[in-house]
GULUMKE-851146 format. One record per residue: residue in one letter; x, z, y of N, C-alpha, C in turn. Coordinates in pm, whole numbers, padded with zeros to 5 digits, always signed. Example, Ala and Ser with C-alpha at 12.3 -4.5 7.8 and 13.67 -1.06 7.14 Angstrom:
<rs>
A+01319+00780-00569+01230+00780-00450+01320+00780-00330;S+01285+00708-00225+01367+00714-00106+01290+00787+00003;
</rs>
This chain:
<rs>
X+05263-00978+05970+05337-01103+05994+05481-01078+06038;X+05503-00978+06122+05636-00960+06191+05705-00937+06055;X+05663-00850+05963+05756-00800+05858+05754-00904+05769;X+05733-00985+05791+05696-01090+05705+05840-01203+05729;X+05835-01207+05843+05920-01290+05867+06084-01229+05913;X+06063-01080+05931+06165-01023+05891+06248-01029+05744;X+06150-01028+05670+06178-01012+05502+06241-01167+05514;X+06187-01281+05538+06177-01383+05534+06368-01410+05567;X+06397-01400+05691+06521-01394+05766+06590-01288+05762;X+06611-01229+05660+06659-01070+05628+06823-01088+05601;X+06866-01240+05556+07029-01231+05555+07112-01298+05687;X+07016-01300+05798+07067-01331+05909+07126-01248+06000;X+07103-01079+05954+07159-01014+05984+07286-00940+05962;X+07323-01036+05861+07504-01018+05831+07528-01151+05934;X+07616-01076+06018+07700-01153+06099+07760-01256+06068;X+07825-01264+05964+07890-01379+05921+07845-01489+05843;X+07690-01476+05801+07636-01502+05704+07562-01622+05813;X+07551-01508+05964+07449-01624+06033+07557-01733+06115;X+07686-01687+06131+07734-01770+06171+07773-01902+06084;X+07770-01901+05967+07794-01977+05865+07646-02028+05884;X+07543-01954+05863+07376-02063+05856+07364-02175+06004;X+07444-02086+06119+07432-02190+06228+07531-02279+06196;X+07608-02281+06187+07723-02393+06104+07622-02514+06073;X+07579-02466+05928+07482-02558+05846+07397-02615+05931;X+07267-02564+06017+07216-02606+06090+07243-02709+06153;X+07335-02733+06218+07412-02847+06308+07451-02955+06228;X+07495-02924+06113+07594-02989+06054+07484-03074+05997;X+07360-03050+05988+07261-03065+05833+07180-03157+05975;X+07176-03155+06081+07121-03278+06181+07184-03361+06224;X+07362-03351+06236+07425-03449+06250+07448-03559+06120;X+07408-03467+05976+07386-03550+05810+07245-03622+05843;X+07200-03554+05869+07017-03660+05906+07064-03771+06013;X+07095-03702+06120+07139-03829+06256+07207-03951+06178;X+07303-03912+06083+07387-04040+05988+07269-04108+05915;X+07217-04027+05871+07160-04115+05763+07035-04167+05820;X+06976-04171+05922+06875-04263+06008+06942-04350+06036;X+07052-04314+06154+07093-04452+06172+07159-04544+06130;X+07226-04507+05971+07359-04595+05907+07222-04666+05794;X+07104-04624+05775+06983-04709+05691+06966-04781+05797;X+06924-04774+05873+06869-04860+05986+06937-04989+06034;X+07057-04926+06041+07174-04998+06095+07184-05094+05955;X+07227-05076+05873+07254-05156+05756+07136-05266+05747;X+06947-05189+05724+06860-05279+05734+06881-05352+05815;X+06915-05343+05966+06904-05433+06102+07024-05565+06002;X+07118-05533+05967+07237-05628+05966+07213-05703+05865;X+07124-05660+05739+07105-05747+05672+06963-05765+05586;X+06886-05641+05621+06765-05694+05582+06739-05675+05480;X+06829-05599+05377+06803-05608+05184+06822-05445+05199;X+06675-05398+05123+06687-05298+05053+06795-05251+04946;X+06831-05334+04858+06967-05327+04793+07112-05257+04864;X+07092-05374+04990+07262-05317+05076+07233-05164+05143;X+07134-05131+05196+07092-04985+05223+07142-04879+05133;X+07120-04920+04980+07158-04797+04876+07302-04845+04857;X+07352-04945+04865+07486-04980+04822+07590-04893+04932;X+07550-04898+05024+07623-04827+05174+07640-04676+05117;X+07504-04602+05030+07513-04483+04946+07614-04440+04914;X+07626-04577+04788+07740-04597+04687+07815-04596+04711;X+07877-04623+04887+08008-04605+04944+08028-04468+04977;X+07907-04413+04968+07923-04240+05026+07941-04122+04880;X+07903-04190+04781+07873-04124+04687+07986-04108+04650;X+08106-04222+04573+08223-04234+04491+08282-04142+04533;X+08327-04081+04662+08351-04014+04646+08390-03848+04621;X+08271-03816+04619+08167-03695+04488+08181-03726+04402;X+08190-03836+04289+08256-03817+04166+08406-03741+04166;X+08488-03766+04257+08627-03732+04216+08663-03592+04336;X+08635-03586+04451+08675-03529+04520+08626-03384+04508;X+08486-03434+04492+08384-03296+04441+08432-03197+04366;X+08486-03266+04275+08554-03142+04120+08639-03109+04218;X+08748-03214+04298+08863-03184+04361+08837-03033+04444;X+08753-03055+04474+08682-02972+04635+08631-02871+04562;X+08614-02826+04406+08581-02689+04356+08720-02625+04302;X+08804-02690+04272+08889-02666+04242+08968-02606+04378;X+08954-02648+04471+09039-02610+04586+08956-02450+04661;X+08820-02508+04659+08743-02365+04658+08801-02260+04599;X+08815-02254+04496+08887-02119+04399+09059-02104+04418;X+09143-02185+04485+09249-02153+04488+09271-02128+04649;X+09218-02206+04739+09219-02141+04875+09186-02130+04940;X+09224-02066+05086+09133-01989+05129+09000-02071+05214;X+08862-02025+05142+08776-02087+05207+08723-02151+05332;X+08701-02038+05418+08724-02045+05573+08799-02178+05613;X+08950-02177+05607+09041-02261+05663+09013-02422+05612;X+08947-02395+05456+08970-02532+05404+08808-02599+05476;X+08720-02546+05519+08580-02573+05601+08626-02609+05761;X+08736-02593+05792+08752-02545+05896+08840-02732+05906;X+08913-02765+05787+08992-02863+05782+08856-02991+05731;X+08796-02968+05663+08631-03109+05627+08635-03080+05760;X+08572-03012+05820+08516-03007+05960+08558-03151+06058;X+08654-03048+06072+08759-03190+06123+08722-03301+06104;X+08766-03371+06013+08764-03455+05926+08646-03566+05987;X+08537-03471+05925+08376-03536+05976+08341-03539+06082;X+08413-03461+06152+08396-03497+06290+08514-03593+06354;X+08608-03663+06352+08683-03814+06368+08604-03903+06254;X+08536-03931+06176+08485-04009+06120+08341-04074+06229;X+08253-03935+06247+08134-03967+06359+08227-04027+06495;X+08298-03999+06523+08407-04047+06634+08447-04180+06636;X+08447-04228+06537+08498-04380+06517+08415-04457+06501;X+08308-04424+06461+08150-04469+06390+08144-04518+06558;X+08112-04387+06623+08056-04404+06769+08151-04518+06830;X+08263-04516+06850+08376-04610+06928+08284-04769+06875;X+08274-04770+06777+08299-04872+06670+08216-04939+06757;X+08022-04877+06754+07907-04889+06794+07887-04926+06946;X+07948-04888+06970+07968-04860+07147+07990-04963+07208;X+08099-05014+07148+08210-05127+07181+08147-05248+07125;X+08034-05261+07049+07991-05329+07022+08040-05455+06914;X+08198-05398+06810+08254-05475+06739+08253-05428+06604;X+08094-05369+06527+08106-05273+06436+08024-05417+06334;X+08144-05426+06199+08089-05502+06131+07984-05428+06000;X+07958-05503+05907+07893-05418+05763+08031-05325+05688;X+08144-05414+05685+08286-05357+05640+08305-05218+05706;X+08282-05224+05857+08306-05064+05897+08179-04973+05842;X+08090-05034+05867+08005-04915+05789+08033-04860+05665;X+08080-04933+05519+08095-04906+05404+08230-04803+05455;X+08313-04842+05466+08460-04787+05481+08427-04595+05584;X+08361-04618+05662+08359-04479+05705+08232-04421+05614;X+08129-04456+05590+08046-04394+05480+08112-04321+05372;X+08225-04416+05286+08314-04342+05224+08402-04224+05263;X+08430-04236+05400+08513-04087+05458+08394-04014+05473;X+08297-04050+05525+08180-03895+05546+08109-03890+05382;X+08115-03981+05301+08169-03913+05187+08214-03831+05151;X+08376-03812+05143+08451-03797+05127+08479-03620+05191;X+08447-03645+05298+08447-03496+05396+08279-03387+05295;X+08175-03482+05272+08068-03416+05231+08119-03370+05048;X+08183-03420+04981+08223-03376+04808+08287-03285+04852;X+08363-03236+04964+08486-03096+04958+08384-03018+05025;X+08282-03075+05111+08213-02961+05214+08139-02895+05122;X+08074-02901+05036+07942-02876+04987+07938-02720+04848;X+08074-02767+04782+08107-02647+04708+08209-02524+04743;X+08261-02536+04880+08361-02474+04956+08243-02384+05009;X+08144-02453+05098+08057-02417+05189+07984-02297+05082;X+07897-02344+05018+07809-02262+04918+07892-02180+04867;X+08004-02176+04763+08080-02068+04752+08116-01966+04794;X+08108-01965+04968+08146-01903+05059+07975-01783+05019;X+07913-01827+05057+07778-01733+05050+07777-01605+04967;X+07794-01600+04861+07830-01500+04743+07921-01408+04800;X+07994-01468+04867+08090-01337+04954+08094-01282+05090;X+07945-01372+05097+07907-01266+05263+07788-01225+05245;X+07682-01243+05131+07558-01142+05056+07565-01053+04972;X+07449-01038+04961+07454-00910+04864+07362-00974+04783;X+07369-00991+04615+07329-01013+04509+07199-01029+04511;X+07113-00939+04555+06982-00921+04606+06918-01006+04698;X+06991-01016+04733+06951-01188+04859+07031-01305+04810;X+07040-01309+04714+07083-01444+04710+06989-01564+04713;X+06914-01534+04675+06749-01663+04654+06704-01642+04826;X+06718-01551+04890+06699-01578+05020+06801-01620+05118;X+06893-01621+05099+07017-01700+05160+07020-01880+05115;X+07040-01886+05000+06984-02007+04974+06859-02072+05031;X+06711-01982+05015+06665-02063+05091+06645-02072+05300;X+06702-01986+05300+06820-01986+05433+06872-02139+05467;X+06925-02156+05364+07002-02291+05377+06909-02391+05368;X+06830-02401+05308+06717-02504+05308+06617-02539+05397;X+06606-02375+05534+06501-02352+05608+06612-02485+05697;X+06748-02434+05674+06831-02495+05845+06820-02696+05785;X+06859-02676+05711+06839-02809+05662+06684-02899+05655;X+06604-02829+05674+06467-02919+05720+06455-02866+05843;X+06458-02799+05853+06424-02754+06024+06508-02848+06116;X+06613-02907+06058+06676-03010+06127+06595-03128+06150;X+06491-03139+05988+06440-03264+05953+06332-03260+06055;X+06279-03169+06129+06169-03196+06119+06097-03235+06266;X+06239-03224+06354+06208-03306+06460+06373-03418+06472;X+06401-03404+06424+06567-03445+06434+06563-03571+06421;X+06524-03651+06309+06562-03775+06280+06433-03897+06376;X+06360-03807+06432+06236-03871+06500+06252-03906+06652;X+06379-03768+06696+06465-03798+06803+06539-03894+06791;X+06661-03880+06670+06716-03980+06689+06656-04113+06715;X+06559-04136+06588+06524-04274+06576+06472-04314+06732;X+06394-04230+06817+06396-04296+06986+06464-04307+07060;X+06596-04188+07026+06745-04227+07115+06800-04379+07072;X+06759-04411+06963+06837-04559+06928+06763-04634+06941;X+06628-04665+06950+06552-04718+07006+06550-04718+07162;X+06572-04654+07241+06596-04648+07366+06733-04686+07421;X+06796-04643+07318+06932-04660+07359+07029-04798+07236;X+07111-04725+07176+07177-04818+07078+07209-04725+06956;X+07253-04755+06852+07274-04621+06742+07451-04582+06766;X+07486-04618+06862+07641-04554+06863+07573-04427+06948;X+07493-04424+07022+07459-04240+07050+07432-04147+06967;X+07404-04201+06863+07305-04077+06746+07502-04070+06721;X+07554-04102+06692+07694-04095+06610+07787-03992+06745;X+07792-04016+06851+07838-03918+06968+07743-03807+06949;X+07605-03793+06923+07547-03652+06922+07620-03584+06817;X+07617-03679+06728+07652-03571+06590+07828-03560+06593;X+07873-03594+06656+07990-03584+06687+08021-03470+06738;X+07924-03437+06859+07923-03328+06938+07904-03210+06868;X+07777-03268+06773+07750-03123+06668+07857-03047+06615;X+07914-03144+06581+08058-03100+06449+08152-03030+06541;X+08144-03065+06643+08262-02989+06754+08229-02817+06811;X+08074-02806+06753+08045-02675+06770+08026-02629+06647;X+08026-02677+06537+08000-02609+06407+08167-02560+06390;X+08290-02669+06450+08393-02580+06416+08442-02496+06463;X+08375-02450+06594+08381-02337+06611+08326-02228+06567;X+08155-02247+06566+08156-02162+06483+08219-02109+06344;X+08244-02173+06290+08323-02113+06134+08444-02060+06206;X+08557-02041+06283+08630-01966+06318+08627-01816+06340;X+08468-01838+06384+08420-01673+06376+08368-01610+06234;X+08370-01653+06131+08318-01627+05992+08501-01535+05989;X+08425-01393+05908+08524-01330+05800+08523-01344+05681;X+08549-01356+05613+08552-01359+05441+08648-01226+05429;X+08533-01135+05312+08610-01025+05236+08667-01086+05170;X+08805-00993+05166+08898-01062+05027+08868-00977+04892;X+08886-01130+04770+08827-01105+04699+08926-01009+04587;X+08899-00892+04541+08954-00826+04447+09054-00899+04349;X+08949-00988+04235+09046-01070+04133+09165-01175+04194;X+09094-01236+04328+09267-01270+04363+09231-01459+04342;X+09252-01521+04386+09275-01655+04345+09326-01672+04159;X+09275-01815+04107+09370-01867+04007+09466-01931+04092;X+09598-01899+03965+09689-01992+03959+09751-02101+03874;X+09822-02192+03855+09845-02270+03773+09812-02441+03800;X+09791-02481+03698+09784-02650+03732+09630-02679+03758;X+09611-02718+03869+09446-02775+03907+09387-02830+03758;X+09468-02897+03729+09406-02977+03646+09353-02885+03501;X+09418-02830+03463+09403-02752+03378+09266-02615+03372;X+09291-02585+03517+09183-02557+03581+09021-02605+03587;X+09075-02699+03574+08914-02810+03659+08878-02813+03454;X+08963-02880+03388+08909-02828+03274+08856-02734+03212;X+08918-02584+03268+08850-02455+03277+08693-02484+03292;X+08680-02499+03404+08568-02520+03449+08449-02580+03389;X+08495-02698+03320+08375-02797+03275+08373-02695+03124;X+08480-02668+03034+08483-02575+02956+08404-02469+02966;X+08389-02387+03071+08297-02283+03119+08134-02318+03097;X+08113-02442+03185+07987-02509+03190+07929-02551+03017;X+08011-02595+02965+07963-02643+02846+07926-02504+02745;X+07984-02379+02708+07982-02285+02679+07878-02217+02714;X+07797-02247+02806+07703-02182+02881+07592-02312+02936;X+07518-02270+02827+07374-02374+02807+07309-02351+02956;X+07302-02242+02948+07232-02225+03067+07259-02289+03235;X+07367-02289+03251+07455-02426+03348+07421-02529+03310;X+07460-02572+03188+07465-02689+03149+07298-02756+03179;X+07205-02731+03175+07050-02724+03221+07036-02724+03316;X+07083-02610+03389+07066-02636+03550+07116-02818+03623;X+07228-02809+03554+07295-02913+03614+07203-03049+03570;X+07167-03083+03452+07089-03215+03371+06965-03143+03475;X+06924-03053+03492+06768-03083+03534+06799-03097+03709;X+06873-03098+03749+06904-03156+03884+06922-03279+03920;X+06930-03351+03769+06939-03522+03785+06783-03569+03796;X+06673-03498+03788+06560-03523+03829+06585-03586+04011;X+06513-03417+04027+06533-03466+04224+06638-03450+04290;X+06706-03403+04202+06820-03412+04346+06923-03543+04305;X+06901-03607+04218+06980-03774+04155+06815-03870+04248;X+06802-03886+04094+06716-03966+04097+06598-03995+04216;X+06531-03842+04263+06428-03875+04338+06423-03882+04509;X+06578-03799+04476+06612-03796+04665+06609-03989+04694;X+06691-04068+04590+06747-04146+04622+06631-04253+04678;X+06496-04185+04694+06349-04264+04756+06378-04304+04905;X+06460-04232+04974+06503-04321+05140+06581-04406+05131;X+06638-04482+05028+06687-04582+05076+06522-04689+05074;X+06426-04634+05034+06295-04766+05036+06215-04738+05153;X+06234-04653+05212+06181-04620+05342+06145-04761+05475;X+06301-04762+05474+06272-04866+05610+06236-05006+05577;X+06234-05040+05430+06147-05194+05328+05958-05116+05366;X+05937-04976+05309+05848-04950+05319+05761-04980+05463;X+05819-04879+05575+05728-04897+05668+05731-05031+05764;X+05856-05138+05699+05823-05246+05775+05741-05364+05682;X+05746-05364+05580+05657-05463+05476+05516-05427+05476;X+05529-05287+05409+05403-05223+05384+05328-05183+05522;X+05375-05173+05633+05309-05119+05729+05319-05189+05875;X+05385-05290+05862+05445-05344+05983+05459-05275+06134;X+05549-05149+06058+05663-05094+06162+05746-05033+06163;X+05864-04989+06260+06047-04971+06295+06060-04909+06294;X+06175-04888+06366+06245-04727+06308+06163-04619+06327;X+06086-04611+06422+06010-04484+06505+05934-04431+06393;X+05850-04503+06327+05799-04438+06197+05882-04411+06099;X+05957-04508+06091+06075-04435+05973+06130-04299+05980;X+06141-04253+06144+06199-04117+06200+06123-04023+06189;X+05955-04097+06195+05872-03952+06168+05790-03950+06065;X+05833-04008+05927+05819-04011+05795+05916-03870+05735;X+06047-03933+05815+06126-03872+05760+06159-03690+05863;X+06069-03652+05950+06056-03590+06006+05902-03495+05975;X+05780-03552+05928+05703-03519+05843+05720-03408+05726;X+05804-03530+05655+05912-03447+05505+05942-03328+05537;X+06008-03291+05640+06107-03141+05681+05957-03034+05673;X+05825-03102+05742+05715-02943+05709+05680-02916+05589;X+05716-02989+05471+05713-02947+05320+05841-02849+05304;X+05941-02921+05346+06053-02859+05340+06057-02697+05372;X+06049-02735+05518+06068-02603+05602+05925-02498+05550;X+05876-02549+05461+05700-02437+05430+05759-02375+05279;X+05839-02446+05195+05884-02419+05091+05997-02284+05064;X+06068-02366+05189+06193-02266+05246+06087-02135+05283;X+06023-02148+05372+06000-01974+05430+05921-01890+05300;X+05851-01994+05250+05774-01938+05090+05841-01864+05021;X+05980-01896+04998+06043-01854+04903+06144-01767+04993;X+06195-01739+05100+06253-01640+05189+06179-01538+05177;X+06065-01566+05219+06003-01412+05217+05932-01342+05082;X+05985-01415+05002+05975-01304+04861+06076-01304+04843;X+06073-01114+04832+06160-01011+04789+06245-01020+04657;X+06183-01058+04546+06263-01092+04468+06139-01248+04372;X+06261-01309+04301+06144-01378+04253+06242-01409+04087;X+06107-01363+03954+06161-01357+03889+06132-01516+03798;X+06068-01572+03858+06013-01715+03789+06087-01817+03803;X+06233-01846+03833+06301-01972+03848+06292-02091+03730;X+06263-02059+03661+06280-02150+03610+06135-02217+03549;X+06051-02155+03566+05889-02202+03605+05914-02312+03762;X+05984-02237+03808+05970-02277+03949+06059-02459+03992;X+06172-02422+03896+06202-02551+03931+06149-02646+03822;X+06105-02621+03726+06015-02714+03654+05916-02770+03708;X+05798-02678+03757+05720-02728+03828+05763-02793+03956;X+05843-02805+04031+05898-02824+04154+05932-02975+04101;X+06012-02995+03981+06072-03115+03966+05954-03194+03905;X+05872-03151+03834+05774-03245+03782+05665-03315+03893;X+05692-03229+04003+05528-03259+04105+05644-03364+04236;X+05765-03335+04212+05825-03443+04278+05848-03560+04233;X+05825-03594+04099+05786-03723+04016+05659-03760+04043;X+05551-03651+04054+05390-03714+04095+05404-03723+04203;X+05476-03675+04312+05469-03744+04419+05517-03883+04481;X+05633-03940+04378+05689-04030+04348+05584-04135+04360;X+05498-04103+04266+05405-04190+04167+05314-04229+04233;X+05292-04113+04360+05174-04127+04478+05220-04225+04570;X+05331-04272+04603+05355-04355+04697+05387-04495+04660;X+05384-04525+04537+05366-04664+04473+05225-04723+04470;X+05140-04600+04488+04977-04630+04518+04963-04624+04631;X+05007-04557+04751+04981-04585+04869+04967-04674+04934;X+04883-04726+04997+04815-04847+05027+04815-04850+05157;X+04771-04714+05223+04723-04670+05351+04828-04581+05411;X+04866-04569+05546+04943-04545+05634+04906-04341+05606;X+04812-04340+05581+04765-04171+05601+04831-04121+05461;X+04809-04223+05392+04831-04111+05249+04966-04115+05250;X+05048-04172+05280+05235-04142+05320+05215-04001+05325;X+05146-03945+05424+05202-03856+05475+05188-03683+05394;X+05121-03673+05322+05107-03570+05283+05171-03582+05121;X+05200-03702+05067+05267-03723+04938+05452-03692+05029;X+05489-03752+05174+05631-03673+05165+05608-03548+05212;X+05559-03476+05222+05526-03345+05292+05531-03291+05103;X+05425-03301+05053+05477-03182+04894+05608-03225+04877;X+05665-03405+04866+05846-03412+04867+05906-03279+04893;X+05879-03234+05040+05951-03200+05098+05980-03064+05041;X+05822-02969+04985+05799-02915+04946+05881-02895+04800;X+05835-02976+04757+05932-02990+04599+06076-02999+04602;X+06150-03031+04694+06269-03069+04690+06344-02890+04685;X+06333-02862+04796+06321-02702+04872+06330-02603+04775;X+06194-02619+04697+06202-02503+04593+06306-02501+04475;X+06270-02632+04511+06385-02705+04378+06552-02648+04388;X+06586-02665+04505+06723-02637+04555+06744-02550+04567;X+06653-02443+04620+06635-02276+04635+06710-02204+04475;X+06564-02215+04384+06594-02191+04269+06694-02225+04164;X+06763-02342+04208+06854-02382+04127+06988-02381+04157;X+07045-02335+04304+07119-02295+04369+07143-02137+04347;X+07044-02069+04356+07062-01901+04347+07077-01871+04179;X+07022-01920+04115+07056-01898+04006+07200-01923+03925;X+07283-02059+03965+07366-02040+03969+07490-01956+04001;X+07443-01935+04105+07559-01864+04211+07527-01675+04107;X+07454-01698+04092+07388-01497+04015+07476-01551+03887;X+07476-01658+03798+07567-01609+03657+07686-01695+03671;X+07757-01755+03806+07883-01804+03792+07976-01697+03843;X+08116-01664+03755+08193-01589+03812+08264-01665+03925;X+08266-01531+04048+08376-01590+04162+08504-01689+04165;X+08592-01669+04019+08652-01689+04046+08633-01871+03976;X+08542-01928+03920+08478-02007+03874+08415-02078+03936;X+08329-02038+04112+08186-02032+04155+08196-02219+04221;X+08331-02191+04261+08372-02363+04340+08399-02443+04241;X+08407-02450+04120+08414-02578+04023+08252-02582+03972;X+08195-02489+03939+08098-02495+03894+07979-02560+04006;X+07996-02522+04092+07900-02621+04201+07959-02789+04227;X+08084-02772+04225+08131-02931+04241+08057-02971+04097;X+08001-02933+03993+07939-03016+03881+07822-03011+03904;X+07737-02951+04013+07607-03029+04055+07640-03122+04112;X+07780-03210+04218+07729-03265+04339+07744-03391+04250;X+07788-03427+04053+07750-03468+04052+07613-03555+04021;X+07529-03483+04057+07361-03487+04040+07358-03541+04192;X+07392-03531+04278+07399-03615+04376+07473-03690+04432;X+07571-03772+04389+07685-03846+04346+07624-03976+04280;X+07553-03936+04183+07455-04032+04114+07327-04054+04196;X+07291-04014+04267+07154-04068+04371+07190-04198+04378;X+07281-04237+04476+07312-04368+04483+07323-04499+04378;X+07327-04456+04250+07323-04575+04148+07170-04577+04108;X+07089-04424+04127+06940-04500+04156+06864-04550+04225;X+06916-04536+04395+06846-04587+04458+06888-04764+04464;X+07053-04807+04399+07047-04949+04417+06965-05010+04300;X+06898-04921+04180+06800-05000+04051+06694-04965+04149;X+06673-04899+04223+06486-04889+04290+06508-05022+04431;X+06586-05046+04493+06612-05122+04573+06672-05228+04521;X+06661-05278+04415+06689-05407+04347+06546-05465+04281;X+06466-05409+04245+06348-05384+04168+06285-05363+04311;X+06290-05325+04364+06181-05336+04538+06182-05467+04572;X+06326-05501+04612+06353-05635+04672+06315-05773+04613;X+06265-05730+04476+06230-05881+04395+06046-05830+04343;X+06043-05743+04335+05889-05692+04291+05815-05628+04407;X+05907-05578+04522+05819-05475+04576+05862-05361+04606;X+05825-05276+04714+05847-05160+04707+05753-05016+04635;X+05648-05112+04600+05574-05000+04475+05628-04999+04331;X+05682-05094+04302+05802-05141+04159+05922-05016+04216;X+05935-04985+04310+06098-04938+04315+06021-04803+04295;X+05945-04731+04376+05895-04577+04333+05836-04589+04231;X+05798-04648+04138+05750-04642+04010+05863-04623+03960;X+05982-04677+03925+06098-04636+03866+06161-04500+03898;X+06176-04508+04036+06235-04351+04065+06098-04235+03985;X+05943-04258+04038+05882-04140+03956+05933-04129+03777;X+05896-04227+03707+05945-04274+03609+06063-04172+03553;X+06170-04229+03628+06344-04139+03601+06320-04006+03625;X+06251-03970+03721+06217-03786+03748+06157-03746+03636;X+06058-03788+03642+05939-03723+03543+06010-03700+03379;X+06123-03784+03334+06200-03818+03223+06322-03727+03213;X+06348-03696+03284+06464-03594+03302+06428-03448+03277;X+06294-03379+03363+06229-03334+03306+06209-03298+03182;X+06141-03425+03068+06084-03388+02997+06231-03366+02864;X+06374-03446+02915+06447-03460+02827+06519-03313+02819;X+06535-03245+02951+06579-03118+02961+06486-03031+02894;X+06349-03016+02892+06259-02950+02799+06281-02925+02697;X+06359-03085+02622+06376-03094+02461+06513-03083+02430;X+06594-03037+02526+06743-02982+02515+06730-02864+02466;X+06678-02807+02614+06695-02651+02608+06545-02620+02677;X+06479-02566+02596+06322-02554+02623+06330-02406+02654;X+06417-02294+02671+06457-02212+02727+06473-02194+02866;X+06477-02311+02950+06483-02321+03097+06384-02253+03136;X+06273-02275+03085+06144-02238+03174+06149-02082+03178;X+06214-01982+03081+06235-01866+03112+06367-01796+03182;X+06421-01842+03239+06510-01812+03347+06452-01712+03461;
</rs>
């Protein structure tokens, strides 16, 4: 067992690698702390599953544009500093959230409007951040660094949002927004202590724009990207976008508040966090693309399981494989990238996953439009539906995925 979980946590012993995973850690519970209480908050104010995913849509737009922006800036400078500047950023956004809350003069308008800045801070964070990884591992760990990132990111889930949801229940939701405030004020420190080797080839130069065309040029040339990216519109579009039906769920279907909503969504993280160590502690793994097939197809049947759920028990082990499926999903489709994108490429080419999650939000307002007039078993029937279809359309693209 000891070596087990050595193997498991084996890139925590590059220094810089763990100061960057504690980064994430923090950062990835003050993203949960938001997103409990800005659903909640939105349900409290108006009650429609619809306005819950629309609040998304304020977070999403901008990941369509900033995202490319934010790979493009990845490859021209220097990483570190530009993490160091989102940082910031997201942390005066949780700052104002909190004032807003506090003070007790926070309308639906402020919510949309700062959703869009922690937006906005999350499209530059996400391909800056990951980029960075490739240049503090070693090739050989890359599928374990990744799922590194996935362990800190449910391990957040998995008591985190269950806290919050009783701090705001006990208290008001302008505290969850000061915790995570606080978070961000130690994540930027930590990244101050991150080195980055410098990289041999050197930055591009020239016109962004011309660049960012590079990029999608690159992607298209290379089927094999181009797949990764369409089969990420499964779960990481389409099926993540299942919490905005959460808090319709456990108050229609179950008649109760946030507290279960917190440990639904706290549940989820032991799929998560079981997926993550699964795949840490193998040494190498040559099946990715078995792996995210199956990963994405059983997160559509799990989809499918909670439109039948009837009973309070069976929730719980249909988001637990979620959690499971999501994990592997992200593991495998993250490391594989990062193994055939060149460095000097690596930050545009990830800004063209975020948008696979950019688009979450235009499915969760068709599953929360279709909830709100049919139901909330009508809305996960559509999201399983869209997973399971993405799937099968990437199959008949490039039916080559599965050997990756």
């Amino acid at each position: 067992m000891p070596s087990t979980l050595a193997a498991a946590f084996r890139s925590l012993n590059n220094r810089n690698f763990r100061y960057l995973w504690f980064g994430q850690l923090l950062s990835a519970t003050a993203m949960h702390a938001d997103m409990v209480a800005r659903s909640w908050l939105v349900w409290d104010l108006t009650g429609s599953s619809t306005s819950v995913a629309s609040v998304l849509v304020a977070r999403a737009v901008p990941m369509l544009i900033l995202g490319l922006i934010g790979g493009v800036a990845a490859d021209r400078f220097d990483r570190r500093k530009l993490l160091m500047i989102i940082q910031a950023w997201t942390f005066l956004m949780h700052v104002i959230m909190a004032a807003l809350l506090l003070a007790g003069v926070v309308e639906l308008w402020h919510v949309y409007v700062l959703a869009f800045g922690l937006g906005a801070g999350m499209a530059m964070n996400q391909p800056v951040r990951t980029s960075i990884i490739p240049n503090l591992v070693d090739k050989k760990d890359m599928m374990n660094a990744m799922s590194l990132n996935s362990i800190a990111i449910n391990s957040t889930r998995l008591g985190g949002p269950a806290l919050i949801a009783l701090l705001i229940a006990a208290t008001d939701v302008g505290w969850a927004y000061v915790w995570s405030a606080g978070a961000f004020a130690v994540v930027m420190f930590t990244t101050t202590k991150i080195a980055i080797p410098n990289i041999a080839s050197g930055r591009p130069k020239g016109n962004p724009i011309s660049q960012l065309i590079e990029g999608f040029v690159f992607i298209g040339r290379h089927r094999v990207i181009l797949a990764l990216v369409l089969l990420g519109l499964g779960p990481l579009a389409i099926g993540f976008s299942h919490q905005v039906l959460l808090p319709q769920l456990v108050e229609e279907e179950f008649g109760q508040g946030i507290a279960l909503m917190g440990v639904l969504t706290s549940v989820g993280a032991i799929g998560g966090l079981s997926g993550g160590l699964f795949i840490a502690s193998r040494r190498n793994v040559s099946y990715k693309g078995k792996l995210m097939l199956f990963s994405a197809t059983s997160y559509g049947l799990a989809l499918l399981g909670f439109a039948g759920a009837n009973y309070l028990w069976m929730t719980f082990p249909l988001i637990i494989w979620i959690g499971v499926s999501q994990t592997l999903f992200r593991a495998g489709n993250s490391a594989t990238l990062m193994e055939v994108a060149p460095d000097r490429l690596r930050g545009r080419i990830i800004s063209a996953t975020l948008l696979d999650t950019a688009l979450s939000p235009a499915a969760g307002i068709a599953a929360g439009y279709v909830a709100d007039r049919h139901g909330v078993s009508s809305g996960y029937l559509l999201l399983s539906a869209g997973c399971l279809a993405v799937v099968a359309l990437t199959m008949l693209i490039y039916p080559r995925v599965k050997d990756l």
